[in-house]
ROTORZA-192728 format. One line per field, with one value per residue (C-alpha): residue number from 0; y, z, x. Coordinates in Angstrom, 2 decimals. Example, Ala and Ser with C-alpha at 12.3 -4.5 7.8 and 13.67 -1.06 7.14 Angstrom:
2
resi	[0|1]
c2	[-4.50|-1.06]
c3	[7.80|7.14]
c1	[12.30|13.67]
This chain:
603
resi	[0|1|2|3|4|5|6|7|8|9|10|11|12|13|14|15|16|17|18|19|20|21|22|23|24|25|26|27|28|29|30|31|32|33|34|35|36|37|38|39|40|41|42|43|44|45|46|47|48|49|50|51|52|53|54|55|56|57|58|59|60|61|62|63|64|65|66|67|68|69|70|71|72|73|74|75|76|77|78|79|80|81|82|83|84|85|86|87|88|89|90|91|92|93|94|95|96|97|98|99|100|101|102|103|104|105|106|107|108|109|110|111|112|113|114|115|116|117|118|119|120|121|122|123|124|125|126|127|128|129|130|131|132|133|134|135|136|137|138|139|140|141|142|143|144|145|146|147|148|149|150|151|152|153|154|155|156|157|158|159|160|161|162|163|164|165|166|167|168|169|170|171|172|173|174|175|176|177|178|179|180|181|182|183|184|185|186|187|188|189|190|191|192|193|194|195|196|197|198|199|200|201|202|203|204|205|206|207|208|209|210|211|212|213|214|215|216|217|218|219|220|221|222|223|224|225|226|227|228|229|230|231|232|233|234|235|236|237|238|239|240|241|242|243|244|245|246|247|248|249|250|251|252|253|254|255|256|257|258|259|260|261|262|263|264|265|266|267|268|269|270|271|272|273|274|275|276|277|278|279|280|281|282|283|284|285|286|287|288|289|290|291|292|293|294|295|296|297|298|299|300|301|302|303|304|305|306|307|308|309|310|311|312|313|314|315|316|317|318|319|320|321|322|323|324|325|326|327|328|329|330|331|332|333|334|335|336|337|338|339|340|341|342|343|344|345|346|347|348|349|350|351|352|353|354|355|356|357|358|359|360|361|362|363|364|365|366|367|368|369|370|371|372|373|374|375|376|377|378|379|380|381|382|383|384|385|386|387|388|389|390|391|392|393|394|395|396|397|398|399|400|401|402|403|404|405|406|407|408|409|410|411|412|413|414|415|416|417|418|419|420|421|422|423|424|425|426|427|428|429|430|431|432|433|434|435|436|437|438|439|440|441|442|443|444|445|446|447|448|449|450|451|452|453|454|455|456|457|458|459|460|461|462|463|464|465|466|467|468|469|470|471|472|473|474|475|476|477|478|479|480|481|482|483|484|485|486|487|488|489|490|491|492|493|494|495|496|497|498|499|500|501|502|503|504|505|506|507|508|509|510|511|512|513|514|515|516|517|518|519|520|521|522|523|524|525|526|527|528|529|530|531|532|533|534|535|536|537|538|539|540|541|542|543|544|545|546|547|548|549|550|551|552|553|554|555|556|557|558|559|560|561|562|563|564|565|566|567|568|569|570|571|572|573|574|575|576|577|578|579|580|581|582|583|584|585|586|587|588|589|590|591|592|593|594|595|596|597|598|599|600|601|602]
c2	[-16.20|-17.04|-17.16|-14.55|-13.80|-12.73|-13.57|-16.41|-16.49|-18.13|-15.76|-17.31|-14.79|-11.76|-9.70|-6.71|-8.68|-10.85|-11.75|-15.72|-17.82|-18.06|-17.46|-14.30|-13.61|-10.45|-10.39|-10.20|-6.18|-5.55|-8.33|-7.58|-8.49|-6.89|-7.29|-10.28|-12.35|-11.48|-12.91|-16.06|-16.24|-15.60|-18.12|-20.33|-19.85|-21.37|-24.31|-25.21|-24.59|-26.35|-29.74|-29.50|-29.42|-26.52|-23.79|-20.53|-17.85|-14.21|-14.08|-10.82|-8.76|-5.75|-3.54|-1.74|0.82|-2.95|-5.03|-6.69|-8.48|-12.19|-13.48|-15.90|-17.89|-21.18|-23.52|-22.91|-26.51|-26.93|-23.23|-24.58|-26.12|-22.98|-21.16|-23.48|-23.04|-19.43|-19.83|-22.55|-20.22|-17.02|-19.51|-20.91|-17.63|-16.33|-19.38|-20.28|-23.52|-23.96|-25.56|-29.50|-28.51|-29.87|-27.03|-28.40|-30.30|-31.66|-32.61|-36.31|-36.80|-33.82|-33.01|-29.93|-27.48|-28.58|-25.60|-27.74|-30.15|-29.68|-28.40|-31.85|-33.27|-30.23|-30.34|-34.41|-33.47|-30.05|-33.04|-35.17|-32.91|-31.07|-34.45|-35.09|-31.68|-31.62|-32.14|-33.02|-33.31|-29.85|-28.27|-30.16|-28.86|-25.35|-25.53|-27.20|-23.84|-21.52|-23.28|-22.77|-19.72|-20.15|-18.39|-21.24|-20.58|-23.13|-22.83|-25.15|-27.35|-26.83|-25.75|-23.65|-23.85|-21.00|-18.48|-17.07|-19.15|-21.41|-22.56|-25.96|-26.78|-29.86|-31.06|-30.54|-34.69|-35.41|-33.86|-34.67|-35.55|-32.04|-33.90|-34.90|-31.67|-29.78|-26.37|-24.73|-24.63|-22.65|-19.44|-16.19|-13.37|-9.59|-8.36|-5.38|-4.94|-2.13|-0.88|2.46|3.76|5.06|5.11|1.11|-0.34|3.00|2.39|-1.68|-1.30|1.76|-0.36|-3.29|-0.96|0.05|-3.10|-4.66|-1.70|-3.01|-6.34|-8.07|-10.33|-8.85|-10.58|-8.37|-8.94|-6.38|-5.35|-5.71|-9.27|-10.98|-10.31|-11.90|-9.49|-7.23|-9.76|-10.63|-14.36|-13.86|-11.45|-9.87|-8.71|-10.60|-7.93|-10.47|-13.36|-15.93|-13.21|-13.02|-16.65|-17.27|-14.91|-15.94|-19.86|-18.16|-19.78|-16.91|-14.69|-12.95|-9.91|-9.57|-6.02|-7.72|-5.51|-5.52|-4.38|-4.16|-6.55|-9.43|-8.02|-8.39|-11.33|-13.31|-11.74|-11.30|-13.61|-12.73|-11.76|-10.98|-8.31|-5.49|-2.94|-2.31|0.90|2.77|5.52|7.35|6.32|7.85|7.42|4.19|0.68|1.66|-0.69|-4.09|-6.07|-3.59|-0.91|2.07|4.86|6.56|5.93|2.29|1.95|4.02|0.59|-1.91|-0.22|-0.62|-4.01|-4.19|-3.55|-6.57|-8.01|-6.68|-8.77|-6.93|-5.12|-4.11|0.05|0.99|3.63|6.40|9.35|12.37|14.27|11.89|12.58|9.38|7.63|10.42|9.67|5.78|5.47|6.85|3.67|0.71|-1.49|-2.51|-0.76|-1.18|1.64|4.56|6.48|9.16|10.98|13.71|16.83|18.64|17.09|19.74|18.21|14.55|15.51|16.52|13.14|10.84|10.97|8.77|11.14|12.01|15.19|18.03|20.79|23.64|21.68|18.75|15.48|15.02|11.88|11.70|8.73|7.75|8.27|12.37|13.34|12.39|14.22|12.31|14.89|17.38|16.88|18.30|16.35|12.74|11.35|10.04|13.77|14.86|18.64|18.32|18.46|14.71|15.93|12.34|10.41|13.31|11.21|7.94|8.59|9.55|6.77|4.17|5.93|5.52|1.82|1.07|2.80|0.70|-2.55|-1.94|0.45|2.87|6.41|6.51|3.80|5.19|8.64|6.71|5.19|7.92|10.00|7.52|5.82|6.68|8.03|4.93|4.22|0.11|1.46|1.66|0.71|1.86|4.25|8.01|7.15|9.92|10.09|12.90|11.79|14.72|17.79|15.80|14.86|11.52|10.66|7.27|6.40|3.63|6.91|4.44|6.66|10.32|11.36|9.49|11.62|14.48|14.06|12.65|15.83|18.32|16.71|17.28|20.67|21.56|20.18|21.50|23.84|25.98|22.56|20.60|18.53|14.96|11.99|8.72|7.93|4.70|2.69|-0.59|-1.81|-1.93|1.20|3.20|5.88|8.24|6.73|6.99|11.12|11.92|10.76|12.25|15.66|15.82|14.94|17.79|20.53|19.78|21.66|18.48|19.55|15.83|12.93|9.28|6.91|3.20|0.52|-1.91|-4.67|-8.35|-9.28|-5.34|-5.16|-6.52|-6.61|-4.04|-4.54|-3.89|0.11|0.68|2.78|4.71|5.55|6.91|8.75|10.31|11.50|13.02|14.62|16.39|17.32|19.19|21.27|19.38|19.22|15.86|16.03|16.17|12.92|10.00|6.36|3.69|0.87|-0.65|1.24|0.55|1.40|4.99|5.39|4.88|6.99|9.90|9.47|10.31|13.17|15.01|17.64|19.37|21.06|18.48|16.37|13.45|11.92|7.96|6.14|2.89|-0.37|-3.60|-5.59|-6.70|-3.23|-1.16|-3.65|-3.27|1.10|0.77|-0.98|1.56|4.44|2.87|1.86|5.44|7.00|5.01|5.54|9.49|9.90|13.01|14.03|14.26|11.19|7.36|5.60|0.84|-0.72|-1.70|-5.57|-4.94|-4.05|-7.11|-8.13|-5.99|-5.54|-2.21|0.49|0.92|3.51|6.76|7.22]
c3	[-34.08|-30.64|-27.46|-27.07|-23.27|-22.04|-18.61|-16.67|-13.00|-9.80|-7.42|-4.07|-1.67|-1.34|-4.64|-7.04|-8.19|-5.00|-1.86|-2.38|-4.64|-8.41|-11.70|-13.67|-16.91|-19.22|-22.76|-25.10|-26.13|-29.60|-29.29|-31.16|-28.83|-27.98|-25.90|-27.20|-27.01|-23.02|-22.85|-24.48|-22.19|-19.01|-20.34|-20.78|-17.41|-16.23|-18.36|-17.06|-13.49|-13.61|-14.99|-12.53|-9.70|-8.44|-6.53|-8.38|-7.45|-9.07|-12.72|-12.92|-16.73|-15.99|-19.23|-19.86|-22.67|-23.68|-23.64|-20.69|-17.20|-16.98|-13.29|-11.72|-8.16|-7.86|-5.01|-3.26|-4.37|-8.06|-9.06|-11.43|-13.54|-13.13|-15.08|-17.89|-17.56|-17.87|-21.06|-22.76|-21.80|-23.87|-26.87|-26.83|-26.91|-29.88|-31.85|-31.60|-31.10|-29.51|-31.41|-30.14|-28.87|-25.16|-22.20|-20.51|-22.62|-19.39|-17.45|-16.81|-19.21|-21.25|-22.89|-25.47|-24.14|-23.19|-26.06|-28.56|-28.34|-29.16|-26.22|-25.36|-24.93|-23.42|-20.68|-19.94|-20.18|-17.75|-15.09|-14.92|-14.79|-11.63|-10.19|-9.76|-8.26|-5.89|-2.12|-0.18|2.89|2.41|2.40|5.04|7.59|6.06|7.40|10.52|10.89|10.07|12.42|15.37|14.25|13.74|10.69|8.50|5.39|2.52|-0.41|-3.10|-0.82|3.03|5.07|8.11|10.60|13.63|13.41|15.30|18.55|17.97|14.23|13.24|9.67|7.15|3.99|1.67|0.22|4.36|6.27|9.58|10.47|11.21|14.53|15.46|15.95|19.71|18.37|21.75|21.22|18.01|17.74|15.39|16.02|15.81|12.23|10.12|6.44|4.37|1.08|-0.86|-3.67|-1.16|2.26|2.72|4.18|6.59|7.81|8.56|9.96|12.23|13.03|13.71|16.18|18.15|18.77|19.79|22.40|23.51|24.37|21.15|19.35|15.89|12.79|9.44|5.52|2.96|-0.10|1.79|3.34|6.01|9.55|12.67|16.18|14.63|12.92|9.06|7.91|4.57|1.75|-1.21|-2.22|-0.02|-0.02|-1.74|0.15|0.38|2.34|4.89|4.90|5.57|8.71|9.87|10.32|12.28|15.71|17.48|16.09|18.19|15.92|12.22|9.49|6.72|3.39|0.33|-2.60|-5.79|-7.65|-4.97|-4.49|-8.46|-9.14|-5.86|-3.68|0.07|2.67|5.79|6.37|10.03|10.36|12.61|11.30|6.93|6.23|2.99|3.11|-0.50|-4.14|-6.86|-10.30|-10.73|-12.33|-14.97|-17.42|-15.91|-15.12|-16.84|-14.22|-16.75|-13.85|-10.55|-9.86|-10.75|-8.81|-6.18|-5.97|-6.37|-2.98|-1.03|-1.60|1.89|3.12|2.63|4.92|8.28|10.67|11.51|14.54|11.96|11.09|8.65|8.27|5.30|4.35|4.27|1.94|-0.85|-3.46|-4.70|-1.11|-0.04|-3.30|-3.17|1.05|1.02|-1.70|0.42|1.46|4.82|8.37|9.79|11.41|9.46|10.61|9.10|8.96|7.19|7.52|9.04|12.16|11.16|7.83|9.17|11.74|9.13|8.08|11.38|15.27|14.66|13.46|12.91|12.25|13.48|15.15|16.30|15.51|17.34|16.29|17.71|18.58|18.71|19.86|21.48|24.95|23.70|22.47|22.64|22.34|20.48|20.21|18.70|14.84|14.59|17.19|15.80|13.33|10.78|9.86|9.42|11.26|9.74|6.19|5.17|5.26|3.53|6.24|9.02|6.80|7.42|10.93|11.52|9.73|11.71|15.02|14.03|12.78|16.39|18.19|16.79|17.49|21.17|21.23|24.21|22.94|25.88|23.78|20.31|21.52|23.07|19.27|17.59|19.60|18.57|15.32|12.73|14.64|13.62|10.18|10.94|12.00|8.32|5.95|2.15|3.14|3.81|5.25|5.54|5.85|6.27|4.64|5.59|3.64|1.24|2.22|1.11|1.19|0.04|-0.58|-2.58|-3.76|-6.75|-8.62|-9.71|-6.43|-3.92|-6.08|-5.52|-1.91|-2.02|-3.51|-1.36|1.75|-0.25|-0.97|2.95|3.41|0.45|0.93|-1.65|-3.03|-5.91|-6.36|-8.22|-8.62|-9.94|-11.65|-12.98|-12.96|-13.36|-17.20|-16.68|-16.14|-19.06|-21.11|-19.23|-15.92|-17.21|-18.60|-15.25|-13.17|-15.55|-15.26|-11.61|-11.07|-13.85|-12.03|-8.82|-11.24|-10.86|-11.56|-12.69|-13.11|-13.64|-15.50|-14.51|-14.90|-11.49|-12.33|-11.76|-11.92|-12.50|-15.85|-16.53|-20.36|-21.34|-22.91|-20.49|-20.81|-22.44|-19.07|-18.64|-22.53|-22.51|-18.94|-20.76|-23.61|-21.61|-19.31|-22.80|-23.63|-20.21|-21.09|-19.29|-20.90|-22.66|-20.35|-17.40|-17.90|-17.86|-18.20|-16.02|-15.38|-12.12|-9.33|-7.05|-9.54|-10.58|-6.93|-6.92|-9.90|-7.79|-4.65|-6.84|-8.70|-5.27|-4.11|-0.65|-0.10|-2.47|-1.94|-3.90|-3.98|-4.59|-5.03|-5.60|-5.83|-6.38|-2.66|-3.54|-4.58|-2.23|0.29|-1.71|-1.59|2.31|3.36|0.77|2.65|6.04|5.27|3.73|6.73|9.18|7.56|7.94|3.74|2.50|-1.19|-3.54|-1.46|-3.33|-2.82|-2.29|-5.80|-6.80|-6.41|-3.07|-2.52|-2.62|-5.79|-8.72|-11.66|-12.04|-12.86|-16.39|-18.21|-17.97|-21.49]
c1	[-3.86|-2.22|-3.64|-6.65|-5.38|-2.22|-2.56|-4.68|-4.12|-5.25|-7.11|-6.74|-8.17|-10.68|-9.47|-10.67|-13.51|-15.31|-14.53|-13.93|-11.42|-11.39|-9.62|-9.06|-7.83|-6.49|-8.08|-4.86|-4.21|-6.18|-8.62|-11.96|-15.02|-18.27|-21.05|-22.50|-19.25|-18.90|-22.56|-20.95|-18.34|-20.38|-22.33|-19.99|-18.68|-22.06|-22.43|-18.81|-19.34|-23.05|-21.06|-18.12|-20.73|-19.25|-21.08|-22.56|-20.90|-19.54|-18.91|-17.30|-16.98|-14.30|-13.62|-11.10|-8.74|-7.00|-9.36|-11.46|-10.70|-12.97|-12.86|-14.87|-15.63|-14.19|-13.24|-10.10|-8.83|-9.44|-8.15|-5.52|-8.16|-10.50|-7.86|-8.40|-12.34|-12.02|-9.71|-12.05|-15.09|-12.76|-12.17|-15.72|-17.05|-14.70|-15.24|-11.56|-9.78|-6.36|-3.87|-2.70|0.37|1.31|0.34|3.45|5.97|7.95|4.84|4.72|1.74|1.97|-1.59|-3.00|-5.70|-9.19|-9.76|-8.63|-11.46|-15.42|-17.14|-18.66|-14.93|-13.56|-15.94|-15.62|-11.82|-12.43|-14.02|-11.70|-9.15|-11.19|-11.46|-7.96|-7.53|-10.07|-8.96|-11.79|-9.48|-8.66|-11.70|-12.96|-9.86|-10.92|-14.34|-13.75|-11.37|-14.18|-16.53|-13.80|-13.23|-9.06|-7.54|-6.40|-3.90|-3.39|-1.53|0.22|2.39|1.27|-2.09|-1.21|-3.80|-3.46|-0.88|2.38|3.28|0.09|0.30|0.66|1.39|0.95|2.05|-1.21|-0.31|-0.38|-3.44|-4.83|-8.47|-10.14|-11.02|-7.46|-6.86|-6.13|-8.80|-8.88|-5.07|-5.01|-5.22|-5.05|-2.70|-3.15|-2.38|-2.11|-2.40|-0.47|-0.50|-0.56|1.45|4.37|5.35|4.35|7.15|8.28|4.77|5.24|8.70|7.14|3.98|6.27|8.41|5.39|3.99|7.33|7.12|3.71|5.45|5.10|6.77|6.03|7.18|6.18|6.82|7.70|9.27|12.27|12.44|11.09|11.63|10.79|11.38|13.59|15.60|15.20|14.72|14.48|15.73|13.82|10.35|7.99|5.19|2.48|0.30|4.08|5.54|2.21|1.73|5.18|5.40|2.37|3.51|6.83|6.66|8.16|5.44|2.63|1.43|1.94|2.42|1.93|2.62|0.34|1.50|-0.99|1.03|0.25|-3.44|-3.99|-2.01|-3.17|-5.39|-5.70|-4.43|-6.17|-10.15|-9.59|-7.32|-7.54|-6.31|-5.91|-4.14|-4.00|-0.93|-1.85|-2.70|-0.17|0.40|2.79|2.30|-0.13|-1.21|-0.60|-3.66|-6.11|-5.09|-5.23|-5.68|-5.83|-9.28|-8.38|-5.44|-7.52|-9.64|-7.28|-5.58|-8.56|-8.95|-7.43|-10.80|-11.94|-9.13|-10.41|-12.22|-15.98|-14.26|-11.44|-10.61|-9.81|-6.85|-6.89|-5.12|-7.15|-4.81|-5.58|-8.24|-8.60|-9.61|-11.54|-13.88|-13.88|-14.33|-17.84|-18.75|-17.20|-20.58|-19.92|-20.05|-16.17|-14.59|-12.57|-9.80|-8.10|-4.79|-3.74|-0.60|-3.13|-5.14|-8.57|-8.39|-8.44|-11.10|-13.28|-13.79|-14.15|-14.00|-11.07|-8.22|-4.68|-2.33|-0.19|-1.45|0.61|3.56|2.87|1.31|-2.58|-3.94|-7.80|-9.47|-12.86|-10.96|-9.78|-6.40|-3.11|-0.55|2.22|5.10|6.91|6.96|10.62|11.97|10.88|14.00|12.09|10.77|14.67|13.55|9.97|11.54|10.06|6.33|5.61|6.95|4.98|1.75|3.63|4.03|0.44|-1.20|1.26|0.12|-3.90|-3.36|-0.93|-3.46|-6.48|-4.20|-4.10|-0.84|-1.18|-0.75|2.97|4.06|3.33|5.15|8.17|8.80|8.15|10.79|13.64|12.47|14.73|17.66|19.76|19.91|19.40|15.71|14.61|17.16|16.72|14.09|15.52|19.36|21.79|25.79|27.94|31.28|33.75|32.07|29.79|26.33|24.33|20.76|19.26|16.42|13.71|11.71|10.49|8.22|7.30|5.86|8.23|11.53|9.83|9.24|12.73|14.23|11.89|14.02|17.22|16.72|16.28|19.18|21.33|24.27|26.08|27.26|26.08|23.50|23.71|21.43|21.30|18.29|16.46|13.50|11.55|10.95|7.27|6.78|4.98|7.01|4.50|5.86|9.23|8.71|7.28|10.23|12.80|10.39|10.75|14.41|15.16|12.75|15.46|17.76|20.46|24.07|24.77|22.27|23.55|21.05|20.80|19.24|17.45|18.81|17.64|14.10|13.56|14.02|10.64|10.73|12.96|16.82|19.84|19.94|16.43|15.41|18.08|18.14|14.78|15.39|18.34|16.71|13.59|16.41|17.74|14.57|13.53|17.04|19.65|23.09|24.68|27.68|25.79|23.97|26.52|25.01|26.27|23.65|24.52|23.71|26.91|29.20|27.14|27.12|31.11|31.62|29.24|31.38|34.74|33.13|32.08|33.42|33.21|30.01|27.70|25.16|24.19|20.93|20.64|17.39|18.78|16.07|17.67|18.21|21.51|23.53|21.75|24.07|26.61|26.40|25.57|28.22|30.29|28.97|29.50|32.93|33.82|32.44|34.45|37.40|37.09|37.24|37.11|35.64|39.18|40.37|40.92|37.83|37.99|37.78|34.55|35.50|36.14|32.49|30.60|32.86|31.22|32.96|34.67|32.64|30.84|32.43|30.14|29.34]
């Protein structure tokens, strides 16, 4: 047989399974085990750690519908080799050998698996190995940090120690004495963490807005980049512990969003144990299946992982619409503050002094020092006349965490009352044109819940027009991912749908088309016509091919994903709407747009 594990990872922060460092792996899908093999490996586990002289610590057995999760402590600086520990331990324990060929065939001194040899020779080989590794230097800088109490951040090529204005940083091959160094100077900075299923990077950029207001330079990563007062550094998907790290080393920098997703959290783990504020915005339905992550209770704890990033003065920030964190927030086993949000401020009440919601049409601030009121719902931009009630939660949840970071409630009211109004305010997320007689809203709206939230906001602002939408989605998503997406764009009642692909990194296992085959097919099957569902895979040109089929009184809908052509279809839109075009008019060439090719033909 292969390899009995799929995945083998380096956990190196607070994760699902303790609060320290370590290694985790995924048992492979269909492996036979059973109770007394875990005992083997948890054994196993020990025997190793005992003869690497490294700490006991928690040996974690997570089971799941495909098999099992096997994590375990190790120290920060030998993680690479605790990955290896963890897959001897799995081999050990199933009486399996690996095979002699090299781990890395371009390595300098390529080598097979420790699993290949008897346990007596795996282990000598497991020490030496952990030898090499080990950087005493390291750990020593990390405890003089602890002892100063200054936030210190290390990964494979640098340690950071301080943050924003104050950090200093060193090449890990070129560290300082821990008493060379100027600790009064170094400080943390104030710092948020975000996550949830939706809503997560409205929420930083909103967060970010607010304390910018306060007089902060606030620097924030996200699915979206990386962006340092306002301005972004870096492009991409930087919503795991590079993207934190990385704004939290930017000199400029005196508070920090940093933005969570449960991909970083699984793979990785938390950066940051002293935040001040974690927020959760909702737990949906959406990346089932990776990781052992099977369902919403799962996923449920997975998201408040975040917890455990909060300094002992820390809140944390829930929504009290969502089923899922009002039955896991009563378990978490420590004292910190919650807050809580919800549509309605009663509801959010009803769980904690600290609370936030509309009342009377108004959004209601309560803190220790009364209520605030915030504002008119209707009147702030990011509601679009109260129609977005998932960004009224988003809005509320930002206010709670700004408010727990220092924000004054003025402050929070003055952002709220212009966030939003220019599209540049949260781009991707919720922008509108009016293009002569056709309407346009895009949005990320990346799974079954944020379409239909999507589409609710569409539907207030339909006219006697048509409706069309481009549809697609990310290859590792499950076919029940995939059905419930193609069930909510049809119950719109869609006069045309285009299928796409996200192109990229997005395609995540699946074949050029594979998505928007299956999205077609479920479309058919919820009683949508075959000439109503054309196929073009990039999401510029099914945007272009939209744009000409429009006519006046439409509105299209476009949730489109990947960085680059959601550029590409903003500066479209931008340039169409400067010009004064009109649906029935010529619309620019594709390669003039950010030089596509022309258009897949709609099949």
């Amino acid at each position: 047989m292969g390899e009995p594990f799929e995945d083998s990872r380096r956990l190196t922060g607070a994760n699902l399974y303790f609060d320290g460092s370590g290694a985790a792996l995924e048992t492979v899908p269909g492996l036979a085990f059973d109770v007394a093999m875990l005992k083997r490996w948890h054994a196993n586990i020990v025997r190793a750690c005992d003869a690497l002289g490294w700490p006991a610590g928690a040996i974690v057995v997570r089971e799941h519908a495909t098999g099992a999760s096997l994590a375990f402590e190790a120290p920060l600086d030998q993680l690479y080799i605790a990955t290896e520990v963890n897959e001897w331990a799995l081999y050990a324990a199933l009486g399996l050998r690996a095979d002699d060929t090299p781990m890395d065939a371009e390595a300098e001194s390529p080598r097979p698996h420790v699993a290949h040899f008897d346990d007596d020779e795996a282990l000598r080989r497991l020490h030496e190995l952990a030898s090499a590794e080990a950087k005493p230097t390291l750990l020593a800088l990390l405890a003089a940090a602890r002892a100063h109490g200054v936030p210190a951040h290390a990964d494979d090529d640098a340690l950071s120690i301080g943050e924003g204005e104050t950090s200093q940083t060193w090449s890990i091959d070129a560290l300082p004495a821990a008493d060379a160094l100027p600790w009064s100077q170094l400080h943390g900075v104030p710092k948020a963490v975000v996550t949830g299923s939706n809503g997560k990077t409205t929420s930083v950029r909103l967060l970010a807005a607010m304390l910018r207001a306060h007089g902060l330079r606030s620097g924030y990563s996200s699915t979206d980049g990386l962006f340092v007062d306002g301005e972004r550094i870096e492009s991409g998907d930087y919503s795991g512990p590079v993207g934190a790290r990385t704004v939290l080393r930017q000199p400029l920098v005196q508070a920090a969003v940093l933005e969570s997703a449960r991909g970083g959290l699984l793979r990785r783990g938390l950066v940051t144990n002293d935040a001040r504020v974690a927020l959760v915005t909702n737990v949906s339905p959406d990346h089932f299946g990776e990781y052992g992550i099977h369902t919403l209770d799962d996923l449920a704890q997975v998201k408040l992982v975040v917890a455990k990033a909060l300094a002992s003065n820390g809140t944390l920030v829930l929504n009290a619409d969502d089923p899922m964190l009002l039955r896991y927030a009563p378990a978490l086993s420590w004292p910190r503050r919650i807050g809580w949000f919800a549509l309605d401020l009663a509801t959010a009440c009803a769980h904690g002094a600290l609370a936030c919601g509309m009342r009377d049409g108004r959004l209601v601030l309560v803190a220790d020092d009364g209520e605030h009121d915030l504002g008119e719902v209707v009147a702030m931009p990011l509601t679009v006349a109260g129609s977005a009630r998932y960004n009224i939660a988003n809005i509320a949840g930002a206010a709670l965490a700004a408010q727990a970071m220092g924000v004054s409630s003025a402050t929070i009211a003055t952002v709220l009352s212009r966030f939003g109004s220019a599209r540049s305010d949260n781009p991707g997320r919720l922008q509108r044109w009016r293009l002569g007689d056709v309407d346009v809203l895009l949005d990320y709206a990346h799974n079954a819940d944020g379409l239909h939230g999507l589409l609710q906001v569409a539907q207030g602002l339909r006219r006697d027009g048509r409706l069309a939408l481009i549809l697609g989605h990310a290859g590792n998503r499950t076919d029940g991912e995939l059905r419930a997406l193609a069930d909510v764009a049809a119950a719109a009642k869609p006069d045309r749908v285009w299928l796409k692909d996200i192109g990229g990194d997005y395609l995540r296992g699946r074949a050029p088309g594979d998505v928007a085959a299956f999205l077609r097919e479920a479309l058919l099957a919820a009683g949508m016509h075959t000439d109503t569902l054309p196929v073009c895979l990039d999401e510029a040109a099914a945007t272009h091919q939209a744009l000409a089929w429009a006519k006046a009184g439409d509105l299209l809908v476009l949730p489109v994903h990947e960085p680059v052509r959601r550029d590409v279809v903003v500066a479209l839109l931008d340039a169409l709407q400067a010009s004064g075009w009109r649906a029935g008019q010529e619309l620019p060439a594709m390669v003039a747009m950010g030089g596509l090719e022309p258009p897949t033909p709609a099949l």
